[in-house]
PAMARLUM-538971 format. One record per residue (C-alpha): x, y, z; chain; residue in three letters. Coordinates in Angstrom, 1 decimal, padded with zeros to 4 digits. Layout:
atom east = X | north = Y | up = Z | chain = A | res = ala $
...
END
This chain:
atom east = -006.4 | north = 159.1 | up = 002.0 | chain = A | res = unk $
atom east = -005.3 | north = 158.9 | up = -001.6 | chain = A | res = unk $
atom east = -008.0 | north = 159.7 | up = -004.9 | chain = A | res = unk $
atom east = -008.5 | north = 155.9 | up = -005.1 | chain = A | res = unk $
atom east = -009.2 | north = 154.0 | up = -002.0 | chain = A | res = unk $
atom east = -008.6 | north = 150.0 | up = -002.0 | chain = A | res = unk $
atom east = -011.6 | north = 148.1 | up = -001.5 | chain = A | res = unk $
atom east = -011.2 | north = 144.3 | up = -000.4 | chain = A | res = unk $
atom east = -014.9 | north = 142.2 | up = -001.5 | chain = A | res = unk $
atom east = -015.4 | north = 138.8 | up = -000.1 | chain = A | res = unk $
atom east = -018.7 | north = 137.4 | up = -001.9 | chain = A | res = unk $
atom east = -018.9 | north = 133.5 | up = -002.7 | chain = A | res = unk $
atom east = -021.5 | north = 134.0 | up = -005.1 | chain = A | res = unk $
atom east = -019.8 | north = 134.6 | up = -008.4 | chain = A | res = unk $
atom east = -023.1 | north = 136.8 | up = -010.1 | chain = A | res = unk $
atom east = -023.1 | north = 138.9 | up = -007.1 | chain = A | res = unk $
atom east = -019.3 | north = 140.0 | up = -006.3 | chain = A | res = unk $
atom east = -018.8 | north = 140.8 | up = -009.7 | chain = A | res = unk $
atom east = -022.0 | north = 143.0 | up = -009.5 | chain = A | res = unk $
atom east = -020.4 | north = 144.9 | up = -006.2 | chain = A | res = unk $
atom east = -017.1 | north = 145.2 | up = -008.2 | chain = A | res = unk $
atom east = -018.7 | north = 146.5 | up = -010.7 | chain = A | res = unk $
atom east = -020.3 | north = 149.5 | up = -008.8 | chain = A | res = unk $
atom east = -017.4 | north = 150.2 | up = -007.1 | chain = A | res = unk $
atom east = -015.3 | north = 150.6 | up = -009.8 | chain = A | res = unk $
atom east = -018.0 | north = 153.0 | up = -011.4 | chain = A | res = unk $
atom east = -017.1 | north = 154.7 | up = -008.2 | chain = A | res = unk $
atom east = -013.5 | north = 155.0 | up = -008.8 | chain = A | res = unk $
atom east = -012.6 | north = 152.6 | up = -005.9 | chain = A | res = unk $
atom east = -009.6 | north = 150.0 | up = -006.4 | chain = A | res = unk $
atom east = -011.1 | north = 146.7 | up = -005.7 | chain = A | res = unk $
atom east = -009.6 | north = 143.5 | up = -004.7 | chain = A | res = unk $
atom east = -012.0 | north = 140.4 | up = -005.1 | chain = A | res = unk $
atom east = -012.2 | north = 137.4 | up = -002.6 | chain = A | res = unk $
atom east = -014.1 | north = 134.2 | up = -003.1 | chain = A | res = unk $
atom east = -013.9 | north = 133.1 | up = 000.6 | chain = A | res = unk $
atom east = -011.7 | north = 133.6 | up = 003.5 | chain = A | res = unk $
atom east = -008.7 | north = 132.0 | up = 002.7 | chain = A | res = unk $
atom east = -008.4 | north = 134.1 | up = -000.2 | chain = A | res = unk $
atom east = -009.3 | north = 137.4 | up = 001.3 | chain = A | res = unk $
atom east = -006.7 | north = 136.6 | up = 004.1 | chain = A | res = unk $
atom east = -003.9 | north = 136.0 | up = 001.7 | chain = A | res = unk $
atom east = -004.7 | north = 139.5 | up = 000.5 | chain = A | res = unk $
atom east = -005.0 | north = 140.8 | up = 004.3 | chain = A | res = unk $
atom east = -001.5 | north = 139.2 | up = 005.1 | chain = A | res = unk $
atom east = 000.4 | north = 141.0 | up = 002.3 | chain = A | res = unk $
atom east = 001.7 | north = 143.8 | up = 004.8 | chain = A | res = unk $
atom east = 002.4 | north = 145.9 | up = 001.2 | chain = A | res = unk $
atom east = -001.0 | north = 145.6 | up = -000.2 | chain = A | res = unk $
atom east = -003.1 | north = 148.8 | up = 000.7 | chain = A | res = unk $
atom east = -006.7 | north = 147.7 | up = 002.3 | chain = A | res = unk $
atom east = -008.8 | north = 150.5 | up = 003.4 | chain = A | res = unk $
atom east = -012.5 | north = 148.6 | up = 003.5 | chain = A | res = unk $
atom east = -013.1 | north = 145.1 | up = 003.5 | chain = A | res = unk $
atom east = -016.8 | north = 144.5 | up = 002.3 | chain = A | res = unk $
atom east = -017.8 | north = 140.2 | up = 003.3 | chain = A | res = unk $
atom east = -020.4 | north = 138.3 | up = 002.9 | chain = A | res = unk $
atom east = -021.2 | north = 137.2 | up = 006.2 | chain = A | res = unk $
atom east = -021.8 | north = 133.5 | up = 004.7 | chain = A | res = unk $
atom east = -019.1 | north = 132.2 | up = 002.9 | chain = A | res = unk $
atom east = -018.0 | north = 128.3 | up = 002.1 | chain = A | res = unk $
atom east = -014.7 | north = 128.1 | up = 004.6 | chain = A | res = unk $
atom east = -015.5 | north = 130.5 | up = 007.1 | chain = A | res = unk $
atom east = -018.2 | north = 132.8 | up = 008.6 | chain = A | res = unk $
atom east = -017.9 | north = 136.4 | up = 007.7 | chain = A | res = unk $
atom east = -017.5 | north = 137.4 | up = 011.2 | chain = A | res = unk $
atom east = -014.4 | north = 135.3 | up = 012.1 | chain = A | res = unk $
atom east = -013.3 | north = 136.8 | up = 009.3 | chain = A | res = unk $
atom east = -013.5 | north = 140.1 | up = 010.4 | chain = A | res = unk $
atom east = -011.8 | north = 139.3 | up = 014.0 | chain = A | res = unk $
atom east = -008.9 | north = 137.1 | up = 012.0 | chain = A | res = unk $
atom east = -008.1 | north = 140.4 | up = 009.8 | chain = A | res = unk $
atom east = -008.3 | north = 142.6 | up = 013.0 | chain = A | res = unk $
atom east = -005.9 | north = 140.6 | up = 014.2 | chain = A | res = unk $
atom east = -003.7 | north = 141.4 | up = 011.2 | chain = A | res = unk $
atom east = -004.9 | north = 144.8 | up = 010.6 | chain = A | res = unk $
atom east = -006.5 | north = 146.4 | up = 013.6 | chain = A | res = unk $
atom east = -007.9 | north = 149.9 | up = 011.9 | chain = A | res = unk $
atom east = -009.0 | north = 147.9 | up = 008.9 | chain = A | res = unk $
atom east = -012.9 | north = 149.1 | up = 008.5 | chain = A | res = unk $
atom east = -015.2 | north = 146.1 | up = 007.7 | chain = A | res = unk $
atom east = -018.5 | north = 146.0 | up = 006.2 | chain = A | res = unk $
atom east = -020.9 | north = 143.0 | up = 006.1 | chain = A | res = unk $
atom east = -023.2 | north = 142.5 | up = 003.8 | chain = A | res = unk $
atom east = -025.8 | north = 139.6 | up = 004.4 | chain = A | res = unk $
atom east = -029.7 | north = 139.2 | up = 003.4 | chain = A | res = unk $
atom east = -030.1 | north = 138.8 | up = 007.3 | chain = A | res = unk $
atom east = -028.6 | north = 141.9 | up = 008.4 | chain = A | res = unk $
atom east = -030.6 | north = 142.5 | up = 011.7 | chain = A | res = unk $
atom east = -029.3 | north = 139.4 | up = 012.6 | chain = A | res = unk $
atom east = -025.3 | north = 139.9 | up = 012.4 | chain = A | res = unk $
atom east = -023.8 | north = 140.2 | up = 015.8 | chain = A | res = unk $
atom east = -021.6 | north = 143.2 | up = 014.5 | chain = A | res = unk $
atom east = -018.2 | north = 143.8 | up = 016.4 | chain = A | res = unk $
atom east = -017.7 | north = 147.1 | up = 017.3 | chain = A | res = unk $
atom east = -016.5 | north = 149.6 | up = 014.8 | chain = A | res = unk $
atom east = -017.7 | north = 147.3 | up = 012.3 | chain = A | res = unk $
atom east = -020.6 | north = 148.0 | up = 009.8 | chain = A | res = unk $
atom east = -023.6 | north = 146.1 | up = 008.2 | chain = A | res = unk $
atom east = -025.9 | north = 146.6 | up = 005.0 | chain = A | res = unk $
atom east = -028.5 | north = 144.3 | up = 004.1 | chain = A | res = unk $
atom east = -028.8 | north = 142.5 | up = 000.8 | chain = A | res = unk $
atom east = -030.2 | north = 143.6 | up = -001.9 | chain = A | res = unk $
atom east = -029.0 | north = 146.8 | up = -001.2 | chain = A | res = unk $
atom east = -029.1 | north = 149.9 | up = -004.0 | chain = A | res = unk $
atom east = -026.2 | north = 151.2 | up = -005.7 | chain = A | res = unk $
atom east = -027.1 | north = 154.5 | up = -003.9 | chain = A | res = unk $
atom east = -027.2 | north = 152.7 | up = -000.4 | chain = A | res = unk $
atom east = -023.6 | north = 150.7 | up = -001.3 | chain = A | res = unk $
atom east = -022.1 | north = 154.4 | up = -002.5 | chain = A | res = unk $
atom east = -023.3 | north = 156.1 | up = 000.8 | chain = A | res = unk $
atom east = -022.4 | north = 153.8 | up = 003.0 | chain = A | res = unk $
atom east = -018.7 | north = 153.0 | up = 001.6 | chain = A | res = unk $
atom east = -018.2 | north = 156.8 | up = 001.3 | chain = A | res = unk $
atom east = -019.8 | north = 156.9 | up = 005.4 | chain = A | res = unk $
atom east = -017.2 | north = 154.3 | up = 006.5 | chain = A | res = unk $
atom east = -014.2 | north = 155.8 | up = 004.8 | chain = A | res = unk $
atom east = -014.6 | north = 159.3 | up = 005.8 | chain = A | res = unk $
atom east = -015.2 | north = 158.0 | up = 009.2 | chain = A | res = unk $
END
């Protein structure tokens, strides 16, 4: 894994990706942002662009985070995925997939990226 891993965030909510991308940067991470699905697949389908986490919102305007997940599994099978929903004990979560609930802490986002990506 190189110094600066690629992090792909899919977050409808304007306020709150930019928040996410902002800690992640702090954290050295390269960060690719997504509004919904259709974006974040575009990003998933460019077999050159490095992915090495993709953090989604489970709820988002065109798709449900989950299908998500399973349509870029399909297109990258050892991509890692983490969702992030305010109803996390509720998110039927695919195995080898990951969850954090909202509001999480900086701390708790840090830990658990670093978790999945040393994994």
């Amino acid at each position: 894994m190189s110094e600066h891993p690629t992090l792909l965030v899919v977050e409808d909510d304007e306020i709150v990706r930019m928040l996410i991308v902002d800690v992640l940067e702090e954290l050295d991470y390269q960060v690719l942002e997504a509004e919904d699905g259709k974006t974040a697949m575009a990003f998933v389908n460019q077999g050159d662009k490095r992915i090495d986490l993709m953090m989604t919102d489970v709820g988002l305007p065109d798709i449900n985070g989950r299908d998500l997940a399973l349509k870029a599994r399909e297109v990258r099978p050892q991509l890692p995925i983490l969702f992030a929903s305010g109803y996390a004990d509720n998110v039927d979560v695919p195995t080898g997939m990951y969850s954090i609930g909202k509001p999480f802490s900086i701390d708790q986002l840090r830990d658990m990226v670093k978790a999945i990506l040393t994994a």
